[in-house]
C-alpha positions as CSV (number, residue, x, y, z in Angstrom):
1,X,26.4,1.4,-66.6
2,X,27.1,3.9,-64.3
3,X,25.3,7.3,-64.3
4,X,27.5,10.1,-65.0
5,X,27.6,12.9,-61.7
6,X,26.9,16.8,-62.7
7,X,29.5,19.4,-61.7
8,X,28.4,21.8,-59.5
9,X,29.7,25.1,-59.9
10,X,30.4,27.6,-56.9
11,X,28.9,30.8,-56.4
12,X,32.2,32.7,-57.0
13,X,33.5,30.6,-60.1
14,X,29.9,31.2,-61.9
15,X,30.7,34.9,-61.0
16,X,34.1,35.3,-62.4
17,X,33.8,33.7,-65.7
18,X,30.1,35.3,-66.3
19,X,31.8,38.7,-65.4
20,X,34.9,37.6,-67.8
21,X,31.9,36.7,-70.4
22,X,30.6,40.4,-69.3
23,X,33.8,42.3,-70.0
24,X,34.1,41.0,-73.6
25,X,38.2,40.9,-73.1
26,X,37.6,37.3,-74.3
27,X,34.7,35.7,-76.3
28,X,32.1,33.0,-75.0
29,X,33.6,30.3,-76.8
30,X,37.5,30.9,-75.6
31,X,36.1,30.8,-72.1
32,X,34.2,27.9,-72.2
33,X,37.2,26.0,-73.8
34,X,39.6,27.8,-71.1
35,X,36.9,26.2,-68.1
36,X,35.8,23.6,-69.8
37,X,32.4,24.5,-70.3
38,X,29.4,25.1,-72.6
39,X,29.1,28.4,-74.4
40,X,25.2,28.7,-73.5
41,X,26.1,28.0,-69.7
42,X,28.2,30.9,-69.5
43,X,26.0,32.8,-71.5
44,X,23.1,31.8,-69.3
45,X,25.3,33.2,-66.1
46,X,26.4,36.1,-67.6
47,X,22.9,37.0,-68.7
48,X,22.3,36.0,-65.1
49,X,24.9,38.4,-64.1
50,X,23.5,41.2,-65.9
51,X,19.7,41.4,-64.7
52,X,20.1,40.3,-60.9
53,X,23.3,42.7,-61.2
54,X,21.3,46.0,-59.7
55,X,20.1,44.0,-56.8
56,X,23.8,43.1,-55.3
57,X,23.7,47.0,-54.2
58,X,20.4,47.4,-53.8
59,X,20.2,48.8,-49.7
60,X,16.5,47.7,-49.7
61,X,17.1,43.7,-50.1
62,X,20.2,43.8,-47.3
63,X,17.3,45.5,-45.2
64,X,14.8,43.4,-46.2
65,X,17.0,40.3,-45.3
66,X,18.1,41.9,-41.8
67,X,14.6,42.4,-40.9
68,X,13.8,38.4,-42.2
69,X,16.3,37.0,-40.1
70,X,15.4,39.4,-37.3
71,X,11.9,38.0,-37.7
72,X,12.6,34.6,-37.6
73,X,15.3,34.8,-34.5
74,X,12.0,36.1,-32.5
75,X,9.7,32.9,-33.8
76,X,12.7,30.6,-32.5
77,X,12.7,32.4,-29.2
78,X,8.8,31.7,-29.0
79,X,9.1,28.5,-30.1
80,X,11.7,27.8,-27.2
81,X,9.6,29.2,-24.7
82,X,6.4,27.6,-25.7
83,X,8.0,23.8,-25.4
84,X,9.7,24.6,-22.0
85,X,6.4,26.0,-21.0
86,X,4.9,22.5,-22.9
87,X,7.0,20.6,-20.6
88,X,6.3,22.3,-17.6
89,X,2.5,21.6,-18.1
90,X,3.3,17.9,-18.8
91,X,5.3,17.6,-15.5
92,X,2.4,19.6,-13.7
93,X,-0.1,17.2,-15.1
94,X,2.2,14.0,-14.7
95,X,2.4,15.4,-10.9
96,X,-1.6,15.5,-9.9
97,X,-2.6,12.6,-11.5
């Protein structure tokens, strides 16, 4: 018997049809027959949709997420310097034995 795979969905599919599910233009159950989906999966994104929706224009996560990745280019830069410096104490110590 062979085990059956899950579809994975992409960011921007799950988006359109919850937002299709949001507008109301069609009903839950003619867009899960259109995508070939279950109604409480579309349901789940659209209710998805609507809570996390405030947050996709919220200025203080985009700042929050420059400063993150800000943050973490300066620990790889430390990180970089502290195994070349590593290796130069390994190749000192190699040396004067």
């Amino acid at each position: 018997m062979t085990a059956k795979r899950r579809k994975r969905y992409g960011a921007q599919f799950k988006f359109q049809v919850a937002l299709d599910a949001a507008k109301g233009t069609k009903t839950i159950n003619e867009l899960a027959t259109e995508h070939s989906l279950h109604p409480n999966q579309i349901s789940q994104w659209k209710r998805q949709l609507l809570e996390e929706g405030p947050s996709v224009f919220s200025t203080s996560a985009a700042r929050e997420q420059r400063q993150q990745e800000a943050s973490e280019a300066e620990l790889f830069e430390q990180i970089g310097r502290l195994k070349m410096e590593l290796e130069w104490l390994k190749k000192k110590a190699a040396g004067s034995s």
